[in-house]
C-alpha positions in Angstrom: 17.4 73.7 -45.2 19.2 72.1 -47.9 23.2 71.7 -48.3 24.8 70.9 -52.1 28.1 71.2 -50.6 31.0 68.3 -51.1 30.1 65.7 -48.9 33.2 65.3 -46.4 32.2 61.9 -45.3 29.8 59.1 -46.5 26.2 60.3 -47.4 27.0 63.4 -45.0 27.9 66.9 -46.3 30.3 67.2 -44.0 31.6 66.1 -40.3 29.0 65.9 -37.7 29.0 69.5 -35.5 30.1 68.4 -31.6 26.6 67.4 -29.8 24.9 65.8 -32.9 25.3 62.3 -33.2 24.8 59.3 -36.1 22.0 56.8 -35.7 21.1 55.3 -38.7 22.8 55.3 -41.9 21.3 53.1 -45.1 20.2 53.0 -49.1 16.9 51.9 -50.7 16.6 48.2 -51.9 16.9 49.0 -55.7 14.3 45.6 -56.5 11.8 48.3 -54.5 12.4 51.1 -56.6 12.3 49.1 -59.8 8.6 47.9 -58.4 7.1 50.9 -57.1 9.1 53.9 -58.4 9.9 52.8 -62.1 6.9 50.2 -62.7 9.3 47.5 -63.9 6.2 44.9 -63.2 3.4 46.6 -65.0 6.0 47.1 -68.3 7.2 43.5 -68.7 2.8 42.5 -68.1 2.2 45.3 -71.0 4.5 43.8 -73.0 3.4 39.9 -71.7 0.1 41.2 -72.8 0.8 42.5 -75.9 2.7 39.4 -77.3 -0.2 37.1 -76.0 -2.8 39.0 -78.2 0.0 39.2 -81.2 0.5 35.2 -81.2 -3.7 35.1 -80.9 -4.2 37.3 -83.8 -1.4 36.0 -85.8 -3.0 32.2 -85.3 -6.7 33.9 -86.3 -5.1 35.7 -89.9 -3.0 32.5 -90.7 -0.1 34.5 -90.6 2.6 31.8 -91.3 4.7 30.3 -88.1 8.0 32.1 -89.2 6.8 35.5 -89.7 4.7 35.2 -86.3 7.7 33.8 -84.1 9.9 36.7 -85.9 7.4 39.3 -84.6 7.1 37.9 -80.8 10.8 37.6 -80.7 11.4 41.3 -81.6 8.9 42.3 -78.9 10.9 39.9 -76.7 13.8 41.7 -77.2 12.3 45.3 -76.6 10.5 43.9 -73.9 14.0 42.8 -72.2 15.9 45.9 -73.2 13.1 48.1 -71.4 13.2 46.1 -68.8 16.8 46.2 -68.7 16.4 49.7 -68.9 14.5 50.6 -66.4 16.3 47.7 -64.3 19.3 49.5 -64.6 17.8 53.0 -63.5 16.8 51.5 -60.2 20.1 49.6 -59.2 21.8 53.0 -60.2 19.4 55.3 -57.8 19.5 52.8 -55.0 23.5 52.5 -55.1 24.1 56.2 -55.1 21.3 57.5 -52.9 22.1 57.3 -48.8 19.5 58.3 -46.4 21.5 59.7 -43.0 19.2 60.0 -39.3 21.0 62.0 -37.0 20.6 63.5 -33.4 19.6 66.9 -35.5 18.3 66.1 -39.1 17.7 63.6 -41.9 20.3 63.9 -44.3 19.8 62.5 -48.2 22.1 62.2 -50.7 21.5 61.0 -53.6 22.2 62.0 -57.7 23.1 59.8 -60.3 24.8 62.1 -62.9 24.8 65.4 -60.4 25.0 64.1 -56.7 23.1 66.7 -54.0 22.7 66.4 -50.3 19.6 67.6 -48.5 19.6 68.5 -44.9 16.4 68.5 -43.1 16.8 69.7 -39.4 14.1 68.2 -37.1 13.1 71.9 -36.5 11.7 72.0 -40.1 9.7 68.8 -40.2 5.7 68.9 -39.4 5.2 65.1 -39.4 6.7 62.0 -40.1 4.9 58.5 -41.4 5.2 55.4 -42.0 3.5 53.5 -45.3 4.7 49.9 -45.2 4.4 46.9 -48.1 4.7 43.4 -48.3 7.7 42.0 -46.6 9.3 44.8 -44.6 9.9 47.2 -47.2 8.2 50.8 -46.8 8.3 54.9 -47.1 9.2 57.4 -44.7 7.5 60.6 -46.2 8.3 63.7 -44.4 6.1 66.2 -44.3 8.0 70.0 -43.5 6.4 73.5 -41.6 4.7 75.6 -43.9 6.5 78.1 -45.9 9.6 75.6 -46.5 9.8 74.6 -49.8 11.5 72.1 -52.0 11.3 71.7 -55.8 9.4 68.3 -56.5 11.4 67.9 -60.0 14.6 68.5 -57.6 14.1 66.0 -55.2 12.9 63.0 -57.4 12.0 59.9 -57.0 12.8 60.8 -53.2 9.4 62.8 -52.9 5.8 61.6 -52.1 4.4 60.9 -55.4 1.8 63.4 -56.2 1.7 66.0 -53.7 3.2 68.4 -56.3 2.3 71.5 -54.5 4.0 71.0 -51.4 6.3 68.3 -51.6 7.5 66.0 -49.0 10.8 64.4 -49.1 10.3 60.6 -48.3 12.5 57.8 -47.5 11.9 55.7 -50.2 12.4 51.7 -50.3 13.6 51.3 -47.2 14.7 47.7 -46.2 13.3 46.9 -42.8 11.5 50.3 -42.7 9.3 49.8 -39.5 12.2 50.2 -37.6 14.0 52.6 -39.2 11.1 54.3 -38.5 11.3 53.2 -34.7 15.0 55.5 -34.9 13.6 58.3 -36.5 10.3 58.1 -33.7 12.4 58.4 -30.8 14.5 60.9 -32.2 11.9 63.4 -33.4 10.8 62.4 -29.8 13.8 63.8 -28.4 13.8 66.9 -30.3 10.4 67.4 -29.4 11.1 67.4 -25.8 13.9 70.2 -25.8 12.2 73.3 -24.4 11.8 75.0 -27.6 9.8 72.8 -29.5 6.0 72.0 -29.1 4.2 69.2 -30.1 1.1 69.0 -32.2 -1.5 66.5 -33.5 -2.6 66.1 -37.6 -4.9 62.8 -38.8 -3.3 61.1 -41.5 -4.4 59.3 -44.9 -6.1 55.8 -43.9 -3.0 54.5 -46.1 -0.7 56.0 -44.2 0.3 54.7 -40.6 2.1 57.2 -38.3 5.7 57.0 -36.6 5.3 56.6 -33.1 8.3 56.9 -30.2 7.8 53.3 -29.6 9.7 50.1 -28.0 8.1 48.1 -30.6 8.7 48.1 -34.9 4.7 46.8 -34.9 2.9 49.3 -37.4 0.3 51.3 -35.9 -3.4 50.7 -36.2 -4.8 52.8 -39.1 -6.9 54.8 -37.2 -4.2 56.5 -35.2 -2.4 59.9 -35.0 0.8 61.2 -36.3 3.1 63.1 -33.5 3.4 66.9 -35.4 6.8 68.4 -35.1 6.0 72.3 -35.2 
């Protein structure tokens, strides 16, 4: 299922067999990752909070103005440079990961300081969802047949946080992701319609909405089902 071999064109591994076709070809938004992958927010409110109860206590022990505002201005600084840090981390993920939707598979490559490429044929993926945020920025988590498995240390920060025993690869800050979703609906749809493949039913999470094959990027009600790719 997977494919670590040099990539002969952009985010692909190699050209595209006769038959199989590109239809959608994008990166994560890297102020998304920075939010939900490396925490950025709840560091720089630690930090917020910390200084706030440093200034309180310094005023309480009379600690004079210049040893006070020399404390708070070193946390300043490590607050920035974490921030910076971790800033940095998510611009660098976003601009070297590229998620690939094909007629066949989801392709993603990504791999700051060693670069992989992971195929995923439609014939290997069980479900597909769709978990969306504020704005239109969301996850794609893919769930795969039993018996294929992927490393969960080998395919972070593109996995579905905590299911550590069977990992799923997910699309992760996707930039209008309802209908990126819409691309990979139909096209699972598709596959699911050739004569080998059968379709099957699974509930998912209440947090989770499900892909349908649908004219319309509206999410679906909570309550429904997720098409099952076996």
């Amino acid at each position: 299922m997977s494919d670590f071999d040099f990539e002969g064109a952009r985010g692909l591994p190699g050209r595209l067999p006769p038959g199989e076709t590109l239809l959608w070809q994008g990166s994560p938004d890297w102020r998304s990752l920075a939010k939900h992958i490396f925490h950025i927010r709840f560091v720089a409110v630690y930090f917020g909070v910390l200084m706030a109860w440093r200034a309180v206590t310094a005023v309480y022990d009379g600690v004079p103005f210049a040893e006070a505002a020399q404390s708070l201005l070193w946390l300043a600084l490590l607050a920035g440079g974490a921030c910076a840090i971790l800033g940095s981390l998510a611009y660098f993920t976003a601009t070297t990961t590229v998620y690939s939707i094909t007629t066949r598979r989801v392709v993603m490559h990504y791999g700051v300081a060693l670069p992989m490429t992971l195929n995923i044929p439609f014939t290997k993926i069980e479900s597909a969802a769709l978990k969306l945020r504020s704005g239109d920025d969301g996850d794609i988590p893919l769930g795969l047949l039993k018996g294929e498995k992927i490393a969960y240390a080998v395919l972070w920060p593109h996995v579905r946080p905590w299911k550590l025993k069977r990992a799923e690869p997910m699309l992760r800050g996707l930039p209008k992701a309802a209908e990126v979703s819409q691309i990979l609906a139909r096209a699972l749809a598709a596959e699911a319609s050739r004569p080998e493949a059968r379709a099957a039913v699974e509930p998912l999470p209440p947090e989770v909405q499900p892909i349908r094959p649908a004219a319309s990027a509206r999410p679906a009600p909570a309550g429904e089902r997720a098409v099952r790719i076996a």
